[in-house]
Rosetta silent file (secondary structure, phi, psi, omega in degrees, C-alpha in Angstrom):
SEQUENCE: XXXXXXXXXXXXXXXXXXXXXXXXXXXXXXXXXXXXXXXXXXXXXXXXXXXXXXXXXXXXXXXXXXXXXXXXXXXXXXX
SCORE:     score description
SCORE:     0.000 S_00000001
   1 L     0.000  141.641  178.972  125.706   57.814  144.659 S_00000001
   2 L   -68.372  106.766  170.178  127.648   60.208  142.833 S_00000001
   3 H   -42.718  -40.549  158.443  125.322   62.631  140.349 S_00000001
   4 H   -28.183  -67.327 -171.259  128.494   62.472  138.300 S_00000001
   5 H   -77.295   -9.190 -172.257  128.621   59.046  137.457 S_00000001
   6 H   -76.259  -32.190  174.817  125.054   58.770  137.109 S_00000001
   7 H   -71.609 -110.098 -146.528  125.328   61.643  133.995 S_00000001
   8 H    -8.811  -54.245  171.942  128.428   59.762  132.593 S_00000001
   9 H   -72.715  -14.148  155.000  126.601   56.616  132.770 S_00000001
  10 H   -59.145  -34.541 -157.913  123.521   58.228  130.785 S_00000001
  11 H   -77.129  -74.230  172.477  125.980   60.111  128.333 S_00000001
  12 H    -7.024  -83.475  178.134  127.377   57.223  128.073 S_00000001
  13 H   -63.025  -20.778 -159.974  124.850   54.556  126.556 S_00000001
  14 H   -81.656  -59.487  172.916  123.164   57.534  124.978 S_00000001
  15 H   -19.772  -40.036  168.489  126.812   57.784  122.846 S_00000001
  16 H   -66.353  -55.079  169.519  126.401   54.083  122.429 S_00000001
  17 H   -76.809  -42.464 -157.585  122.760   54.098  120.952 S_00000001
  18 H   -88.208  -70.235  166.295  123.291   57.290  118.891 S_00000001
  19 H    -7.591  -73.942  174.021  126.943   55.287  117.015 S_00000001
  20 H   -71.931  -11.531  155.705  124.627   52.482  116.475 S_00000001
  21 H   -49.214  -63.888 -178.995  121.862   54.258  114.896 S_00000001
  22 H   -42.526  -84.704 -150.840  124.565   55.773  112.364 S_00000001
  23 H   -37.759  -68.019  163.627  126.167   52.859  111.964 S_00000001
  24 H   -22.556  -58.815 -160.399  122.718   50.982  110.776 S_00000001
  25 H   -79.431  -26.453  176.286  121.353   53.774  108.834 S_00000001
  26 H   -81.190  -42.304 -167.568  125.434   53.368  106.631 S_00000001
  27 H   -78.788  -37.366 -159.565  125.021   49.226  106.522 S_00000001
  28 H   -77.393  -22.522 -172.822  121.032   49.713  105.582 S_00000001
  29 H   -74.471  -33.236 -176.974  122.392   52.525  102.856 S_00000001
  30 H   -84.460  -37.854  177.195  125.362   50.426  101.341 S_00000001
  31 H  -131.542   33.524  155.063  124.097   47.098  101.444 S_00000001
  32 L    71.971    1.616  140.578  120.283   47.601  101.497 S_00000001
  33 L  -162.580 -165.844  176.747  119.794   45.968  105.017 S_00000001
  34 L  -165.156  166.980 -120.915  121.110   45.191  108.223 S_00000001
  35 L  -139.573   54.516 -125.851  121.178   42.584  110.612 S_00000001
  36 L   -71.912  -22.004  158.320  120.887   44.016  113.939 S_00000001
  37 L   -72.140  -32.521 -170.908  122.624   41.036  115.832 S_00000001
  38 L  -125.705   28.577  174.301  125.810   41.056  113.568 S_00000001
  39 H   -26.669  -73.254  178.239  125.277   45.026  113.162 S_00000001
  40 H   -65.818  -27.252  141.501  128.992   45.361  113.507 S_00000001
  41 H   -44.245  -38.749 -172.029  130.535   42.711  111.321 S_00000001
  42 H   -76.376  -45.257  160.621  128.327   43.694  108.800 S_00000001
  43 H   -34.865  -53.328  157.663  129.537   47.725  109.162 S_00000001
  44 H   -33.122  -46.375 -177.745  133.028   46.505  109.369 S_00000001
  45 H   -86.367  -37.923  178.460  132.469   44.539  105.962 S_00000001
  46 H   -62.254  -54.396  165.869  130.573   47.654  104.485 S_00000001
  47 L   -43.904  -28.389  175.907  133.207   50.252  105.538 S_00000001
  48 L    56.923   54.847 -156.639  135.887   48.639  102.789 S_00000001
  49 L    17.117   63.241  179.229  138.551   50.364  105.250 S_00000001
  50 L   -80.310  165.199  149.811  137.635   53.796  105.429 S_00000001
  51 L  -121.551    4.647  148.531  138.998   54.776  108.777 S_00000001
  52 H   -26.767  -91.363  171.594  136.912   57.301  109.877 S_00000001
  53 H   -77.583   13.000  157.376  133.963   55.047  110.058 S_00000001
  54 H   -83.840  -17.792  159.141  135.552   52.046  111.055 S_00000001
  55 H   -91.154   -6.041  159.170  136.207   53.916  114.357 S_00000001
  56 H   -52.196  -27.319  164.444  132.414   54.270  114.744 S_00000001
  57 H   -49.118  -50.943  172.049  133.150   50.537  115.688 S_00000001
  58 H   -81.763  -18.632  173.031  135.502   51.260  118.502 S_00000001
  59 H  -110.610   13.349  162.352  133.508   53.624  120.104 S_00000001
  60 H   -60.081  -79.503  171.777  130.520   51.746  120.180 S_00000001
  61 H   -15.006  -72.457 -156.359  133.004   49.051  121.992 S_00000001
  62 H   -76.781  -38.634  176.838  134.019   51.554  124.275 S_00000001
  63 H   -43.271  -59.224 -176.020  130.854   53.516  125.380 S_00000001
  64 H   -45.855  -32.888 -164.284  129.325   49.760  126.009 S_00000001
  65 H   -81.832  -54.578  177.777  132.676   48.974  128.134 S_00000001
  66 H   -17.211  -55.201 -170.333  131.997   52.744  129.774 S_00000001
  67 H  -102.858   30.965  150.796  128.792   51.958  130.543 S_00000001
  68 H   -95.873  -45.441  173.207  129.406   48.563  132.451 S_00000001
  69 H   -32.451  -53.823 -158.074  132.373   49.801  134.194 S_00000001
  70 H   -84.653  -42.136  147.865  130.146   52.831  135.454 S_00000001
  71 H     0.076  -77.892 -145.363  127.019   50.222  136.039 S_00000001
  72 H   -80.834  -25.941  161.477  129.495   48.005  138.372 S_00000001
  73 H   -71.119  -10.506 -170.850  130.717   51.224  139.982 S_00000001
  74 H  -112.778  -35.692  165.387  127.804   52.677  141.273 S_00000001
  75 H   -47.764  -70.467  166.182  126.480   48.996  141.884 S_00000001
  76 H   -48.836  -34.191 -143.397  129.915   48.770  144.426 S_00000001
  77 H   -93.559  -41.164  150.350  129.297   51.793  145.690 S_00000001
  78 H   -31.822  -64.306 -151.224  125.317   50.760  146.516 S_00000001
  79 L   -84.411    0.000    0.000  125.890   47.528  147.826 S_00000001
């Protein structure tokens, strides 16, 4: 296994967990709670289209897609 992908895939999720922390702590400030299953619909509906934080949204998305991608690569690479 590559030590590379093995950071990437930490950096990764850890990018992923620290976005949805924010994002929480902005839904629990604006609309006094949050919903931890529909986290992102509700953050979407909270933002009112700023777009600054409405791209905390996409890169939530994409760190999660990051870190299956690098998951299934080191997983191929294993097997």
């Amino acid at each position: 296994m590559d030590p590379v992908d093995i950071v990437l895939l930490f950096l990764s999720a850890a990018l992923a967990l620290a976005v949805r922390s924010v994002m929480k702590r902005i839904v629990t400030r604006r609309l006094g709670k949050a919903n931890d299953a529909l986290l992102e619909i509700d953050f979407w509906k909270a933002s009112s289209g700023e777009a600054l934080t409405r791209c905390l949204v996409f890169v939530e998305l994409l760190s999660w897609a990051a870190t299956i991608l690098l998951v299934a690569t080191l997983a191929a690479r294993a097997l």
